[in-house]
N, C-alpha and C positions, 0 to 999 in steps of 0.2 A: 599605908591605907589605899595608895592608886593601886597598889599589885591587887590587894587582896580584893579590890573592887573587879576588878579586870579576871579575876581568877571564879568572881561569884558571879558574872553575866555569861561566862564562858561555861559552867557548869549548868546555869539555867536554859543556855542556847539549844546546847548537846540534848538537854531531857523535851524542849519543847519541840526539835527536829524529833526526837524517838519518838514524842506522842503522836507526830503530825505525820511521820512517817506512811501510813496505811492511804490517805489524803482526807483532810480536814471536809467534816461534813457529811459522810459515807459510813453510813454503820454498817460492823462488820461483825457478825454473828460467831464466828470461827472463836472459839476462847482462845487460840493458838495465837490470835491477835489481838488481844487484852494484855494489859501490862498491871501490875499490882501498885498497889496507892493505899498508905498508912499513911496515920496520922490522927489528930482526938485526943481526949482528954488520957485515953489510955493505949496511945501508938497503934493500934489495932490496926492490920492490915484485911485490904478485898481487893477487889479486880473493878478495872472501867476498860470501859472501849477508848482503845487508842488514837480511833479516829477522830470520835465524837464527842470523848470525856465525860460519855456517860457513864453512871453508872450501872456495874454487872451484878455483882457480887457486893454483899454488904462487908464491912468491914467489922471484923470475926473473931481473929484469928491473930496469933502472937507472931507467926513468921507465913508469909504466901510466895511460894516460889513461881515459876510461869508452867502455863499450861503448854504438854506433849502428850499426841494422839487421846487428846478431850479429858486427861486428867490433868491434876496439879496436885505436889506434894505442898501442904498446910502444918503446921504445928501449931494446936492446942493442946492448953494446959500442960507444957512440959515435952508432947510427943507428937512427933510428926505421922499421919493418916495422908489421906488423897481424896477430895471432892473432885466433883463433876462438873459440868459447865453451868449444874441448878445451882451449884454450891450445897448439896446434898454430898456428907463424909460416905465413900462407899468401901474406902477399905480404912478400917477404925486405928484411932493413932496411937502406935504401938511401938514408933523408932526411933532411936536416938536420933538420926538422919537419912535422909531419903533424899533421891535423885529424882531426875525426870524420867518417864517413861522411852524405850527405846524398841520397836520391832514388839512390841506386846511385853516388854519384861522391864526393871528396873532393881538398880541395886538402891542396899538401905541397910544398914546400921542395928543391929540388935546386940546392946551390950557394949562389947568392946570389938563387937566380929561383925562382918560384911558378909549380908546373904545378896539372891535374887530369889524377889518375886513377879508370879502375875499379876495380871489384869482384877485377877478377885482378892488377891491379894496370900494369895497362897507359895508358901516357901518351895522354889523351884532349885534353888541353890543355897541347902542348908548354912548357920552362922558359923563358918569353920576360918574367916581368912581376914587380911587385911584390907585387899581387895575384892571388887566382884564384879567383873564389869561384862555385862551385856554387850555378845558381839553379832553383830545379825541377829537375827529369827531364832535360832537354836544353837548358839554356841557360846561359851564365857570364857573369859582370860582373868584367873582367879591367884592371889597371891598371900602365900601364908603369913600370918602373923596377927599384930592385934591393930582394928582401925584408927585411925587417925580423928580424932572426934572433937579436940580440940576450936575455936572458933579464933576469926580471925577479922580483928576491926569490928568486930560484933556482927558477922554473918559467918554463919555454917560454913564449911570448908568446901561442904559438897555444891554451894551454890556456883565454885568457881572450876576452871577447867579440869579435865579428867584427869590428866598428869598433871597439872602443875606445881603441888608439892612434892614429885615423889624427887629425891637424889638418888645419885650414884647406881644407877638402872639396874633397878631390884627387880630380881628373875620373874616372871608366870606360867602358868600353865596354862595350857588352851583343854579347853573341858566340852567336848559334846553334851547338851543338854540334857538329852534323850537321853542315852544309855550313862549317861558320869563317865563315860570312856576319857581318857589323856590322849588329846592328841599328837600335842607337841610339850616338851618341859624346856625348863632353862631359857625361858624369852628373855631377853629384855626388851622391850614396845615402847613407840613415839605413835602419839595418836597421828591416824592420817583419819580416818571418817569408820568410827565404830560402825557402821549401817553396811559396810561393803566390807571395807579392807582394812590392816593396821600394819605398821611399820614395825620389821622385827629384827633381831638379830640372833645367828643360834649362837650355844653357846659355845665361849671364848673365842666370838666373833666379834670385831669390830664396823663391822660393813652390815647396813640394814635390805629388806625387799620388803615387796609388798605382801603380807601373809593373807590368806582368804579362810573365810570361817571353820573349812573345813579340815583344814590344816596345810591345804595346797599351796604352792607360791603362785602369785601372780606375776610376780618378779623377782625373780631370786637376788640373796643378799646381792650389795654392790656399790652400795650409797655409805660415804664417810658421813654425810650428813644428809637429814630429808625433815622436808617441814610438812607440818598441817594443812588439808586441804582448807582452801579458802577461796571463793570465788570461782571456785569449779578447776581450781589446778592447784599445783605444792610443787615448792623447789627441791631439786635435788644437785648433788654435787660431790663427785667422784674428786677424790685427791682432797690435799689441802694442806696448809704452813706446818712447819715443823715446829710445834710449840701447844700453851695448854687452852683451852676453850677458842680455838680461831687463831688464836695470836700467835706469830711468829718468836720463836724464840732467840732469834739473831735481827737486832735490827739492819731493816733494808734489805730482809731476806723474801724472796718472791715467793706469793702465793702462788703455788701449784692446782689451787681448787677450778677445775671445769662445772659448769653449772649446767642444768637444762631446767625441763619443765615439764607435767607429767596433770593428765587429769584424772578424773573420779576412779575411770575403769582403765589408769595404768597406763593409758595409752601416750605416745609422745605427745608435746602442741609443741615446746620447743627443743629442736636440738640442741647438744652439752656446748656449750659457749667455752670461751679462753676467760671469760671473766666470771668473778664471782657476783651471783643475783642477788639482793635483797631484798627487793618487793614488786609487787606489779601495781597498776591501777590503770583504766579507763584505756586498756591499748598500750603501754607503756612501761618498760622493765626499764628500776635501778641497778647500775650495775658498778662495778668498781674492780679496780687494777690498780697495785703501785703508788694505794693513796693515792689514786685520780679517781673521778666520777663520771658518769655516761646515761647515756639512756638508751634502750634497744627499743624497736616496734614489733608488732607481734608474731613480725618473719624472724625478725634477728639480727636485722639491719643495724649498724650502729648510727644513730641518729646526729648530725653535724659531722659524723665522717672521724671525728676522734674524742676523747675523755676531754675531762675540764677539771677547775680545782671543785668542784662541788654540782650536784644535781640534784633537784626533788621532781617529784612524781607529781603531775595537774592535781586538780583538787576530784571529787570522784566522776562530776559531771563535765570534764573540765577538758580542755580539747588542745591545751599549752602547756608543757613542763617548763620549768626553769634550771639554768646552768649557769654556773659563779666562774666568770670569766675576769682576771686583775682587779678580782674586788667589788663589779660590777656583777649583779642578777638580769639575765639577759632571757628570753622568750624564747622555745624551744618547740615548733609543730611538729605537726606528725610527718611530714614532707621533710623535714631536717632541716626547715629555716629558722634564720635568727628572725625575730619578732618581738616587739615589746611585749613585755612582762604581763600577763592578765590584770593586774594592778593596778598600770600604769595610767594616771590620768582616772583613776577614782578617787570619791572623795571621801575621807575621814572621816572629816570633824566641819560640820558648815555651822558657822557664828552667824547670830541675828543681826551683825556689823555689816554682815554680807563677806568676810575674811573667811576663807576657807584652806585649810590644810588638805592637800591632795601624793597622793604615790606619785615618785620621779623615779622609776629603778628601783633600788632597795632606799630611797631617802624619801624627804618628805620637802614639797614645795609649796610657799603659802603666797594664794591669791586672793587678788580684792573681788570687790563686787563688780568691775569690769572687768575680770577673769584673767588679769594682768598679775604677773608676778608683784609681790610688792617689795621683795628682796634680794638679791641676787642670789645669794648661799642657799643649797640647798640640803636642809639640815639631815641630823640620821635620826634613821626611824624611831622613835618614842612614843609614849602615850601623849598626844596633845590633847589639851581644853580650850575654849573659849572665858578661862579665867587669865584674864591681862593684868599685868606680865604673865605672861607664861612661859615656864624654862624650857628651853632648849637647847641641843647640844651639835655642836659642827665639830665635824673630825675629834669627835672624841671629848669634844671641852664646852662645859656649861655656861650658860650666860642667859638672857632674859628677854624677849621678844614682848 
């Protein structure tokens, strides 16, 4: 019952940040800034302002996806259409499934086939494929066969990202709008940012570049692996273990992967590093080697000067990472100092006893009302209450406080 409590305040937290996200108070006229809000006797979904939680859009409509470039794909009665920011239908619901709008086009479902249409809702890329996707202003990367239509958790497949069903990197074509001209065949593509660029490889290549709409490279293939733009840059990484998805096939066999860092328009921000990256945030690359952890700064610097047994990345506003040194979680600035923990010496859980459980490192230390230990142990980290006794656990072993 604690988890599942702990897992339903965690889920409420995440949705009251998304509302509050635009700043609470501040209405924000942009539909692009409305989030969708079902619920009623008959689940029916509409739009409120995310700021304010007012209400936009009356609640209509069996499925509301979000508003791109002042539309929103909606499904009544069976078929998905596109209202406006009145919540007036202007292109009438006629698709199994429909996307958001991208550069004035969008793909959508007729049948069992993936067309693209306009703005008026007029077929721009007949229902011939499995795919259809909208790349730039005037070009698509279109892929034969029958769509994917199936739902998943009970939301449309299309509400979730543009590749993340597909396996085993089924080919496309790149298709000029304008004339239906081919410009390129035999892709296989990793979304980097549909609106510029995408990640391709030709065919019976294994190495990706950045392809540009018109079928030019940006960067010719090179990349063993490259990820999605996010936050204005995507990792990239030449090399890597000898084995199947990452993983080495020999244990204790060294990753060969060089990493860098590359933004919207291709350009370096970071040069190819000895270690492999996994994420960035607030000024701050994870990185790893040899089953050690690290963290770089935005030059490349290796921060504390060597790896540790574990790293994470500050939180997004957050100005401290953390590094797992003999079991201990220690404080990591951007300067490369140790520093306590962002945590440390916050409090948890304050009882009306005045007994409060506060962060010690990765543990937990319980003081009285004169802010005096009242124990010597300090326990490992758990869900505490102010219901006494309350369990507790040191080194691993339960007992009762």
């Amino acid at each position: 019952m604690r988890v599942v409590t702990r897992q339903f305040m965690f889920v409420a937290a995440a949705w009251a940040c998304l509302l509050c996200s635009v700043g609470a108070g501040v209405a924000d006229p942009r539909p692009e800034r409305w989030v969708e809000r079902c619920g009623g006797v008959y689940a029916l979904c509409g739009y409120i302002d995310r700021a304010t939680l007012e209400p936009r859009i009356d609640r209509k409509f069996e499925v509301a996806l979000p508003f791109s470039e002042g539309l929103a794909a909606v499904r009544s009665e069976g078929k998905f259409g596109y209202i406006n920011s009145s919540g007036e239908m202007v292109i009438a619901p006629a698709f199994g499934l429909a996307r958001a709008f991208r550069k004035g086009h969008a793909e959508v479902v007729l049948g069992d086939k993936a067309a693209i249409i306009d703005r008026t809702g007029k077929l721009v890329v007949p229902p011939n494929y499995a795919r259809a996707i909208p790349f730039a202003a005037d070009a698509a990367l279109v892929r034969p066969g029958k769509a994917i239509v199936p739902e998943s958790f009970g939301f449309p497949r299309f509400m979730i990202g543009e590749l993340l069903f597909e396996r085993d990197d089924p080919r496309y074509l790149l298709v000029d709008l304008l004339s239906g001209k081919i410009l390129k065949d035999e892709l296989a593509i990793k979304e980097f940012d549909f609106g510029t660029f995408v990640w391709a490889a030709q065919p019976g290549g294994k190495r990706y570049g950045l392809l540009a709409p018109d079928g030019t490279w940006k960067i010719e293939p090179r990349f063993e692996t490259v990820g999605k733009l996010g936050g204005g840059r995507a990792i990239v990484c030449y090399g890597g273990p000898a084995g199947h998805k990452g993983q080495s096939s020999q244990r204790g066999r060294v990753d060969t992967a060089q990493c860098g860092v590359i933004d919207r328009d291709g350009q370096t921000i970071l040069a190819p590093q000895q270690f492999r990256i996994h994420g960035y945030r607030n000024g701050f690359y994870r990185v790893t080697e040899d089953q050690k952890a690290g963290l770089l700064d935005e030059a490349g610097r290796l921060l504390g000067g060597r790896l540790f047994d574990d790293a994470r990345l500050p939180d997004y506003s957050g100005e401290v990472a953390k590094i797992l040194v003999d079991g201990q979680w220690i404080g990591l600035n951007r300067a490369g100092d140790l520093v306590p923990t962002p945590e440390d010496g916050k409090t948890l859980v304050a009882c009306p006893s005045g007994i409060k459980f506060m962060h010690s490192g990765n543990r937990i230390q319980v003081v009285g009302a004169d802010e005096k230990p009242t124990v010597s142990y300090l326990f490992d980290d758990t869900h505490m209450t102010c219901e006494f006794p309350v369990s507790v656990r040191y080194n691993g072993k339960w007992g009762f406080l």
